[in-house]
C-alpha positions as protocol buffer text, in pm:
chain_id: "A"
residue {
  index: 1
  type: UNK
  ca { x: -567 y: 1263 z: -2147 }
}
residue {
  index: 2
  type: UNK
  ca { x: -516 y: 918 z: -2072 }
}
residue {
  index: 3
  type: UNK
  ca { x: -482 y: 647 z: -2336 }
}
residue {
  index: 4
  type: UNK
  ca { x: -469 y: 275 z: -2221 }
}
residue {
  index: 5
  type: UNK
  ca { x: -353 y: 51 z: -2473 }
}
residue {
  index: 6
  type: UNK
  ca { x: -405 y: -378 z: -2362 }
}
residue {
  index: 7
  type: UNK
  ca { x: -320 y: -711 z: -2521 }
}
residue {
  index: 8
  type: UNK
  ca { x: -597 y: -899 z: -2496 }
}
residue {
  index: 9
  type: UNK
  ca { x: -648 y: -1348 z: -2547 }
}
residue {
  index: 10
  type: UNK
  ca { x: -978 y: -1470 z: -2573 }
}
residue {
  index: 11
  type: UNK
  ca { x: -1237 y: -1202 z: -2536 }
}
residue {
  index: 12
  type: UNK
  ca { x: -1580 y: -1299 z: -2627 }
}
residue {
  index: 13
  type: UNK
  ca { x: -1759 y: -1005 z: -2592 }
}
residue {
  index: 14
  type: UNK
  ca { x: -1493 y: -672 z: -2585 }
}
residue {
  index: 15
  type: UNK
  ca { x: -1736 y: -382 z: -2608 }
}
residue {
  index: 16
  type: UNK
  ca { x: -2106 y: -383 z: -2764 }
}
residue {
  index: 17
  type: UNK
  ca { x: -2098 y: -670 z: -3028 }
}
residue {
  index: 18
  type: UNK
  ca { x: -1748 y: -636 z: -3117 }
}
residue {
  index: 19
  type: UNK
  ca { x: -1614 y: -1050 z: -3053 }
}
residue {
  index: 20
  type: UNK
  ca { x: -1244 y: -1072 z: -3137 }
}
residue {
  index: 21
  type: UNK
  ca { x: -1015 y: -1364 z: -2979 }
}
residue {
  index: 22
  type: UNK
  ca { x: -719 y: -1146 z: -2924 }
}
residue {
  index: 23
  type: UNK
  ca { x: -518 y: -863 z: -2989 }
}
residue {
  index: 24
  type: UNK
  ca { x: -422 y: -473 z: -2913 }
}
residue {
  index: 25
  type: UNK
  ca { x: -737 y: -260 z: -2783 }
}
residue {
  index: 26
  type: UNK
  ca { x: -629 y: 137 z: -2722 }
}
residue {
  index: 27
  type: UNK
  ca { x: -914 y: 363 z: -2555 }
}
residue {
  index: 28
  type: UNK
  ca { x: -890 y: 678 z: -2322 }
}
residue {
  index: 29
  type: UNK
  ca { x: -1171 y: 793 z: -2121 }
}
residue {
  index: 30
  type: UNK
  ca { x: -1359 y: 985 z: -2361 }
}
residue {
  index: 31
  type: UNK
  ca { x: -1328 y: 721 z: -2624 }
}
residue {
  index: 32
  type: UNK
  ca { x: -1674 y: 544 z: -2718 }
}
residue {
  index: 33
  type: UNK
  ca { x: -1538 y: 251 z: -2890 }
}
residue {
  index: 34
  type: UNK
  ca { x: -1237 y: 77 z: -2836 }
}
residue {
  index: 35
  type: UNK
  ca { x: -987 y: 6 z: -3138 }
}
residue {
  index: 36
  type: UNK
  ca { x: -833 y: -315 z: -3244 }
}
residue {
  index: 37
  type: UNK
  ca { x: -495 y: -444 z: -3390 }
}
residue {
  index: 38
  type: UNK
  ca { x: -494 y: -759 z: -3419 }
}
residue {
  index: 39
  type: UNK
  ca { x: -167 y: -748 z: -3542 }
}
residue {
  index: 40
  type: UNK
  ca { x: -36 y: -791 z: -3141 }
}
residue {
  index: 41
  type: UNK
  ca { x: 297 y: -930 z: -3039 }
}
residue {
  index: 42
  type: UNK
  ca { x: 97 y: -1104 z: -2759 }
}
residue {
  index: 43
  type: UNK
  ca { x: 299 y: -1002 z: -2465 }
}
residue {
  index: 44
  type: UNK
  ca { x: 93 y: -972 z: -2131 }
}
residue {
  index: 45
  type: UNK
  ca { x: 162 y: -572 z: -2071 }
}
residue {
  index: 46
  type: UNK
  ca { x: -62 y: -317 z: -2081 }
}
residue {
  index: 47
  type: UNK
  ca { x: 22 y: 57 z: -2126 }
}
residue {
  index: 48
  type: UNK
  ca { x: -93 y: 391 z: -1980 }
}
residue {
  index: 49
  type: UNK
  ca { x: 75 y: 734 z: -2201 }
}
residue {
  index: 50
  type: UNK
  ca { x: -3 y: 1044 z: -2052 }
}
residue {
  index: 51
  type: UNK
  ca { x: 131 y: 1347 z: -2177 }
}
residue {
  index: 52
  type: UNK
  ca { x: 357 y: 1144 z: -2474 }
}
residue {
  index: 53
  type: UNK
  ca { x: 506 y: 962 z: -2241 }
}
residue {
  index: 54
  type: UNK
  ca { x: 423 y: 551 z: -2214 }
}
residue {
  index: 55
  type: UNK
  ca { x: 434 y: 331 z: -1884 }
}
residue {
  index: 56
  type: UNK
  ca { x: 459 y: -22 z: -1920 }
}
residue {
  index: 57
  type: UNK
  ca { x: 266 y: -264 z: -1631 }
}
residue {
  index: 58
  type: UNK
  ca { x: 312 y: -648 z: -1623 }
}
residue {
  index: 59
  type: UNK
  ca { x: -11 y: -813 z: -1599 }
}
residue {
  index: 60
  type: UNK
  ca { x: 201 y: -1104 z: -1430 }
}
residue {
  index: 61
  type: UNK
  ca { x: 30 y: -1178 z: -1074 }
}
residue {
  index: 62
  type: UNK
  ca { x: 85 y: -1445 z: -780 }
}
residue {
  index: 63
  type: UNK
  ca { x: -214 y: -1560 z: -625 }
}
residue {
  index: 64
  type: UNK
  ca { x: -183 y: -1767 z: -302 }
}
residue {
  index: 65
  type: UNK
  ca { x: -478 y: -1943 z: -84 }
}
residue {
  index: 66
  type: UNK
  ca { x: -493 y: -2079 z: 217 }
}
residue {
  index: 67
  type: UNK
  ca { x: -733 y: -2298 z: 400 }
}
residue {
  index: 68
  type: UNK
  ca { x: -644 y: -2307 z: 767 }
}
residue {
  index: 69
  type: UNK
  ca { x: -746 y: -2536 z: 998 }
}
residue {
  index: 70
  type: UNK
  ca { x: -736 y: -2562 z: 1400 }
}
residue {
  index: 71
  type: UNK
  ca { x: -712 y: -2200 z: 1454 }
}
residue {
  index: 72
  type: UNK
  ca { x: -881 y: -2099 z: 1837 }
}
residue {
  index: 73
  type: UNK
  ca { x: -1197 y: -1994 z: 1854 }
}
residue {
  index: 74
  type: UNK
  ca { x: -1105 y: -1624 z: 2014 }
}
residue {
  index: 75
  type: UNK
  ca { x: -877 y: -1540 z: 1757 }
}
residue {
  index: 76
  type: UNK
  ca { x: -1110 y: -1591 z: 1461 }
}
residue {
  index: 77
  type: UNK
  ca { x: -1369 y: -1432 z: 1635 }
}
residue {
  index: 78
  type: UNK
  ca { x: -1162 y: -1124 z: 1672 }
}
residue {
  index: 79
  type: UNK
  ca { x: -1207 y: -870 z: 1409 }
}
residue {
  index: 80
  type: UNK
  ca { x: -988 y: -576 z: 1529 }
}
residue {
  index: 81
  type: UNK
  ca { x: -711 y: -806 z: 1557 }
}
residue {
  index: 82
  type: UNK
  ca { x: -757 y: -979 z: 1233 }
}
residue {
  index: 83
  type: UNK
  ca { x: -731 y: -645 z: 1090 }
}
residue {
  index: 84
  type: UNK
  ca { x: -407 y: -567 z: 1251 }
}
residue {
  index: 85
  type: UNK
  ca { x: -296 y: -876 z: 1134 }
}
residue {
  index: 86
  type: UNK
  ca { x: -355 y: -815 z: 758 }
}
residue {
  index: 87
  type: UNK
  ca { x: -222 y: -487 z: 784 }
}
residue {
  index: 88
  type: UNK
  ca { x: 110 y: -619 z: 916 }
}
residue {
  index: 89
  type: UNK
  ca { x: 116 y: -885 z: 690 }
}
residue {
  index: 90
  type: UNK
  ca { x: 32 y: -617 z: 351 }
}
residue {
  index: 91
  type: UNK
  ca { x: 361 y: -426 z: 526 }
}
residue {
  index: 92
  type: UNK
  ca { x: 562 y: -750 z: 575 }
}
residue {
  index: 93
  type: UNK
  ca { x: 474 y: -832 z: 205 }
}
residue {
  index: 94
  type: UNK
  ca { x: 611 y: -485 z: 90 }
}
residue {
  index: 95
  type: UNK
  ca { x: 264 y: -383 z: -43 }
}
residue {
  index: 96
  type: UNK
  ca { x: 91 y: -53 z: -58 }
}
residue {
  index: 97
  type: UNK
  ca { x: -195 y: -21 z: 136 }
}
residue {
  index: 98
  type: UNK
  ca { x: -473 y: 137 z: 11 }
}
residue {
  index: 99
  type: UNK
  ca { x: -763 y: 36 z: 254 }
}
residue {
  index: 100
  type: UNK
  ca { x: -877 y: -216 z: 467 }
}
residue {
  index: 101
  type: UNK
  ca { x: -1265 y: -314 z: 571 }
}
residue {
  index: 102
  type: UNK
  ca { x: -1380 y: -528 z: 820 }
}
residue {
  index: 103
  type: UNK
  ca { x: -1717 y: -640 z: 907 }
}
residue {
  index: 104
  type: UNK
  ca { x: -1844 y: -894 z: 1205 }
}
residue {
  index: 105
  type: UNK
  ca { x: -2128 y: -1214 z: 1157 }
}
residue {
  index: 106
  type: UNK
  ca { x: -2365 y: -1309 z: 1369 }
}
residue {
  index: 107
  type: UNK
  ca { x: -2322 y: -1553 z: 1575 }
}
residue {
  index: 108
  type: UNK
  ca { x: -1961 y: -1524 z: 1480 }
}
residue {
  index: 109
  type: UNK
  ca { x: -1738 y: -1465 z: 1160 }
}
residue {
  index: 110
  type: UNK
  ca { x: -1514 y: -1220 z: 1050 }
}
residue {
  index: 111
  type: UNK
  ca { x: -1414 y: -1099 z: 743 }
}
residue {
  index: 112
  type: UNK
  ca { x: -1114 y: -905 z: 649 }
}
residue {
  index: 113
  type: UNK
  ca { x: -1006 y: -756 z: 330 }
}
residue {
  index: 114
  type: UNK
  ca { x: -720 y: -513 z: 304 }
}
residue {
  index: 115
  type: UNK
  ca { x: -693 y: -339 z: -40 }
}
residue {
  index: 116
  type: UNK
  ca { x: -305 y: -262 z: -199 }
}
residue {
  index: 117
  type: UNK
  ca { x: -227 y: -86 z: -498 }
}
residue {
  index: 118
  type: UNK
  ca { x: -75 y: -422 z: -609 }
}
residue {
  index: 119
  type: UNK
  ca { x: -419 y: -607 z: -524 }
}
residue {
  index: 120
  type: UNK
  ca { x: -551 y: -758 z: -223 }
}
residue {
  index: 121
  type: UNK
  ca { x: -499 y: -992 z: 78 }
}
residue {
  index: 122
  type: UNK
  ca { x: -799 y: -1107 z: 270 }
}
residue {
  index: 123
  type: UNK
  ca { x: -934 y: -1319 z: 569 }
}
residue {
  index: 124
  type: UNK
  ca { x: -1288 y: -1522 z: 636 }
}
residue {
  index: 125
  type: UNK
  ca { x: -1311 y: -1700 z: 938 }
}
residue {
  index: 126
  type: UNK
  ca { x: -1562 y: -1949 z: 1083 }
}
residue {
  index: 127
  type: UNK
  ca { x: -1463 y: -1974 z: 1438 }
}
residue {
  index: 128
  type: UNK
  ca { x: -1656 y: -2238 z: 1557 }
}
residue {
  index: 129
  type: UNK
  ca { x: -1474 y: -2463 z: 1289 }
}
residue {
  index: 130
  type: UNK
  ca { x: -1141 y: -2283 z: 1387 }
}
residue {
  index: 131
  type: UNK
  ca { x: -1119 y: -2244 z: 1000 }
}
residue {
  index: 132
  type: UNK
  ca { x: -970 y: -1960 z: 791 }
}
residue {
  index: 133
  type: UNK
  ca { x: -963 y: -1910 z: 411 }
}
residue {
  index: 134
  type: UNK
  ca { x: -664 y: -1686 z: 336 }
}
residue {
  index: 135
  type: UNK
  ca { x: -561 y: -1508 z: 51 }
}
residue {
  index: 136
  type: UNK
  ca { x: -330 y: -1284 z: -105 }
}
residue {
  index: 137
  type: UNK
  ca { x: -283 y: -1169 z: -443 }
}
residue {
  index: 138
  type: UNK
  ca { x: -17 y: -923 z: -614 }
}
residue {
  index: 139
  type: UNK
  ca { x: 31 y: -814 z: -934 }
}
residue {
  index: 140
  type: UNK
  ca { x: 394 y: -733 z: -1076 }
}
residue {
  index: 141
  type: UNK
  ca { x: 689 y: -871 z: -922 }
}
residue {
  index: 142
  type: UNK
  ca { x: 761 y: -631 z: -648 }
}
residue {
  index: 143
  type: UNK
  ca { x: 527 y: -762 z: -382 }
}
residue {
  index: 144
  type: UNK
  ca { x: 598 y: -1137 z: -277 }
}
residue {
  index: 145
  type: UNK
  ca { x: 179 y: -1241 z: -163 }
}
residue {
  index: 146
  type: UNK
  ca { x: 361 y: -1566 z: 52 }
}
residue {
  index: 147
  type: UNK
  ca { x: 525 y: -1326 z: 301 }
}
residue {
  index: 148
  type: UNK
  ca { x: 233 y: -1185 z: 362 }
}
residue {
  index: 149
  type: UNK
  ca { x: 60 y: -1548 z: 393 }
}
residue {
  index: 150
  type: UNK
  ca { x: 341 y: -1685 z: 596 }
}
residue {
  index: 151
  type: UNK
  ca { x: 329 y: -1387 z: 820 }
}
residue {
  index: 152
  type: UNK
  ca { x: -33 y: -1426 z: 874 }
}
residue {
  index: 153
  type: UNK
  ca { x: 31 y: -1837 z: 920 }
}
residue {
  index: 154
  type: UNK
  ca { x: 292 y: -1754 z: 1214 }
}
residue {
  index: 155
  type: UNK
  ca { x: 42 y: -1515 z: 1387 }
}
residue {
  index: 156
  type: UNK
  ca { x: -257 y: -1774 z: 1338 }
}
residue {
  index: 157
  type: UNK
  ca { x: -69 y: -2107 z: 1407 }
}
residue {
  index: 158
  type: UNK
  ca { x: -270 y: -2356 z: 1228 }
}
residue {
  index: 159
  type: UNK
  ca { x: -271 y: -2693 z: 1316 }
}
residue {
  index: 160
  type: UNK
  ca { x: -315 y: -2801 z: 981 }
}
residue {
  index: 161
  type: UNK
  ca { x: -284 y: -2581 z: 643 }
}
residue {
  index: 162
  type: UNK
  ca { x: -339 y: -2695 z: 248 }
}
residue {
  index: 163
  type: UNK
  ca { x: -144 y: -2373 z: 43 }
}
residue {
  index: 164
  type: UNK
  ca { x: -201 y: -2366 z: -295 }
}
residue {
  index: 165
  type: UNK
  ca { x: 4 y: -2081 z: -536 }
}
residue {
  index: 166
  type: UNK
  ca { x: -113 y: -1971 z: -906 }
}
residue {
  index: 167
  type: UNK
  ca { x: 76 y: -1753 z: -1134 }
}
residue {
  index: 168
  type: UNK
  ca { x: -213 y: -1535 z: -1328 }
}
residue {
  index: 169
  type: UNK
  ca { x: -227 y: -1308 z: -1576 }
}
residue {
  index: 170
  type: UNK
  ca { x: 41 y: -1439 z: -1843 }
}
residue {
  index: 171
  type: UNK
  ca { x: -218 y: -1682 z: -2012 }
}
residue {
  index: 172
  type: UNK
  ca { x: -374 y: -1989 z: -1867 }
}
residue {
  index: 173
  type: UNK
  ca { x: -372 y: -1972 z: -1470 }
}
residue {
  index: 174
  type: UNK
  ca { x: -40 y: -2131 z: -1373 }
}
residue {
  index: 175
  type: UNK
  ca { x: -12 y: -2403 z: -1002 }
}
residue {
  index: 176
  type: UNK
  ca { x: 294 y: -2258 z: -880 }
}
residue {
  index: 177
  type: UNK
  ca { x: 538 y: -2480 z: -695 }
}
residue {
  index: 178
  type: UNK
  ca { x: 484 y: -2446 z: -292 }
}
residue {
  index: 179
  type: UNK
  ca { x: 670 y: -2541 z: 37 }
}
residue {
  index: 180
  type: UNK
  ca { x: 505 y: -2560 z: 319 }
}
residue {
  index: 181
  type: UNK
  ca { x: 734 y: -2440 z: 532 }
}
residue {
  index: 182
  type: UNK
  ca { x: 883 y: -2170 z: 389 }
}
residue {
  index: 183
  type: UNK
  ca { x: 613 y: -2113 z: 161 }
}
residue {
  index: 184
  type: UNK
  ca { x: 819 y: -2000 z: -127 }
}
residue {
  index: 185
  type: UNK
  ca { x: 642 y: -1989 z: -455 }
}
């Protein structure tokens, strides 16, 4: 069995009519209710214990989007390699893939989304715009979600980009410093 155990800030409504504004919730899978301590040190962890033993994840995540501007036409419009290029960019990142969909609009369009174990990094296109929204998010520290965006940026060549970097999950969302070269965050 499986019991996860989460630190929680501002929850209206937790489970049923339960309304608590923060503290520990610890449930497993057969659990119907979830119980509270709100006696919480307010760190942003969760745990997972299986078999006595406890695993601490960081709810700490980057977040970085892109809008991309003066992309061609042919590239946007091209759905195998967009997918490619995600993939590469997941691997360049150091994520885990898990999946990847694709799916073609009519008259044009693409949209990409590659799943990771750390979170996601995706692609929508309007082609006749020569636009692309970009993003990439990771949770943990592991995975830096600008490699994979600045991988991505060298394979699209914008002519024109506006990056924008959040830190999530430690409270309030969090506008990261950027460069737009480098794109460090």
């Amino acid at each position: 069995m499986i019991v996860f155990i989460c630190y929680f800030e501002d929850v209206h409504e937790l489970v049923g009519s339960q309304i608590h504004s923060k503290g520990w919730i610890e449930f497993d899978e057969t659990s119907p209710k979830v119980e509270v301590d709100l006696s919480g040190s307010g760190s942003h962890h969760f745990f997972a214990r299986k078999g006595g033993r406890k695993v601490e994840y960081s709810t700490f995540g980057r977040h970085v989007v892109v809008d991309a501007w003066g992309i061609p036409y042919q590239l946007l419009n091209n759905r195998e390699e967009l997918e490619k290029l995600l993939l590469k960019a997941a691997q360049e990142s150091g994520a885990t893939i898990i999946s990847s969909q694709s799916k073609d609009f009519e008259p044009q369009g693409v949209s990409v989304l590659v799943m990771l174990s750390e979170s996601h990094i995706s692609i929508h296109t309007y082609p006749e715009k020569g636009f692309a929204a970009l993003d990439c998010y990771t949770c943990g520290h592991t995975v830096d979600p600008s490699a994979a965006i600045q991988y991505m940026l060298e394979q699209l060549q914008p002519t024109q980009t506006q990056v924008k970097a959040l830190q999530r999950g430690t409270g309030s969302i969090k506008l990261m410093k950027t460069e737009e070269k480098g794109l460090l965050v």
